[in-house]
KEMARPA-495051 format. One line per 8 residues: number of its first residue (from 1); for each residue x, y, z of C-alpha. Coordinates in nm, 4 decimals. Example, Ala and Ser with C-alpha at 12.3 -4.5 7.8 and 13.67 -1.06 7.14 Angstrom:
BEGIN
1 = 1.2300:-0.4500:0.7800 | 1.3670:-0.1060:0.7140 $
//
This chain:
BEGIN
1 = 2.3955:-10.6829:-5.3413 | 2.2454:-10.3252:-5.3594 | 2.4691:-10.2392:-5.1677 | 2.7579:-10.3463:-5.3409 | 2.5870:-10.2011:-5.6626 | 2.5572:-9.8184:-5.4823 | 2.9451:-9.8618:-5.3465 | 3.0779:-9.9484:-5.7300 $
9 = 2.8657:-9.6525:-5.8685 | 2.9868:-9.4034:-5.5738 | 3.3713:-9.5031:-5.6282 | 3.3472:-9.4777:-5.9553 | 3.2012:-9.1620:-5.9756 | 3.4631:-9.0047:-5.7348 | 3.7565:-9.1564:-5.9752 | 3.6107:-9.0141:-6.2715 $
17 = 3.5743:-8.6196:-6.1370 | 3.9359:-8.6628:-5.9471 | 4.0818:-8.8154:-6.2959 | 3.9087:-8.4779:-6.4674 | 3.9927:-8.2328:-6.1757 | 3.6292:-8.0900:-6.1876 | 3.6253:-7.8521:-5.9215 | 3.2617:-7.6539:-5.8650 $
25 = 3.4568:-7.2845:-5.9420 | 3.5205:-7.4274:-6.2471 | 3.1267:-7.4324:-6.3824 | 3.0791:-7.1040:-6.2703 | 3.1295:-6.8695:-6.5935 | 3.3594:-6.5290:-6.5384 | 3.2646:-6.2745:-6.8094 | 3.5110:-6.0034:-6.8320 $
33 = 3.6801:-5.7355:-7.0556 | 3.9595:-5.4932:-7.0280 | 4.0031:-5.2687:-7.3787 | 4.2230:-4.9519:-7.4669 | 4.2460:-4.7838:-7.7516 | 4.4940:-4.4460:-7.8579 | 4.5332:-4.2809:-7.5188 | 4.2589:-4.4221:-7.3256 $
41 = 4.1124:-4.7707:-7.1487 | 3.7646:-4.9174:-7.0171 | 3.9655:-5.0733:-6.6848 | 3.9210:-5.3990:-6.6205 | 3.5426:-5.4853:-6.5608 | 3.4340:-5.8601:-6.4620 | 3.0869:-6.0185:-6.4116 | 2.8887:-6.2953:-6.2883 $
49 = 2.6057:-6.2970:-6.5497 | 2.6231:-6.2672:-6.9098 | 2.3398:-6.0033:-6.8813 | 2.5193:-5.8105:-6.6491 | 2.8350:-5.7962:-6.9030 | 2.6194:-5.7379:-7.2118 | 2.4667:-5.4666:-7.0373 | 2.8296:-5.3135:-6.8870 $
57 = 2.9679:-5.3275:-7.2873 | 2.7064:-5.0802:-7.3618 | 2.7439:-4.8552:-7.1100 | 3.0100:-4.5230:-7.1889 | 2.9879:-4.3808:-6.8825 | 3.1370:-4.7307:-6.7387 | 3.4230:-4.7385:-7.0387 | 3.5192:-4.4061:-6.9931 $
65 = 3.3781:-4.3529:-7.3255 | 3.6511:-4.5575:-7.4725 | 3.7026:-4.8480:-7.7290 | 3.3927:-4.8451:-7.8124 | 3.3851:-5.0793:-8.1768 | 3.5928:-5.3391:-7.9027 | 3.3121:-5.3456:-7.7173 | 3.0388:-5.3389:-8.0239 $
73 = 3.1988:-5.6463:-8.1341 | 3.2219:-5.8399:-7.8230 | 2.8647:-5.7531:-7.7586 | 2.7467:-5.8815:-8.0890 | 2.9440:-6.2272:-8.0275 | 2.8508:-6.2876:-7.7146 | 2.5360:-6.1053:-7.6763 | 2.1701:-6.0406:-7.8152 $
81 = 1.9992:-5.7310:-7.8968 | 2.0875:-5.4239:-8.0035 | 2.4449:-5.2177:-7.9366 $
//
């Protein structure tokens, strides 16, 4: 009967993350930004950690000194601290 029990709860889990098409690349978060602004652009910049992005927004060397109220206001909705 346990058996049967642990069978039920194993097919039933399997049809409910095929039904949703959960797939383990999509839990992992991408945090990324590409800006311009007049004549210039950051270039496309992507990240694994939300640390690593906040800390990539601030950084003008990185943006080529550019867009930088873009990048002011995604830090401020996305991360904490100061700009």
């Amino acid at each position: 009967m346990k058996h049967l029990v642990f069978c039920l709860i194993l097919i039933t889990a399997d049809l409910f993350f095929t039904s949703c098409n959960i797939k383990p690349e999509d839990l992992v978060e991408n945090f990324s930004y590409q800006y311009s602004e007049a004549f210039c652009e950051t270039g496309y910049h992507s990240f694994n950690t939300l640390n690593a992005y906040c800390e990539a927004l601030r950084n003008d060397v990185l943006n080529n000194g550019c867009a930088r109220a873009q990048r002011q206001d995604a830090f401020y909705n996305r991360c904490s601290g100061s700009f």
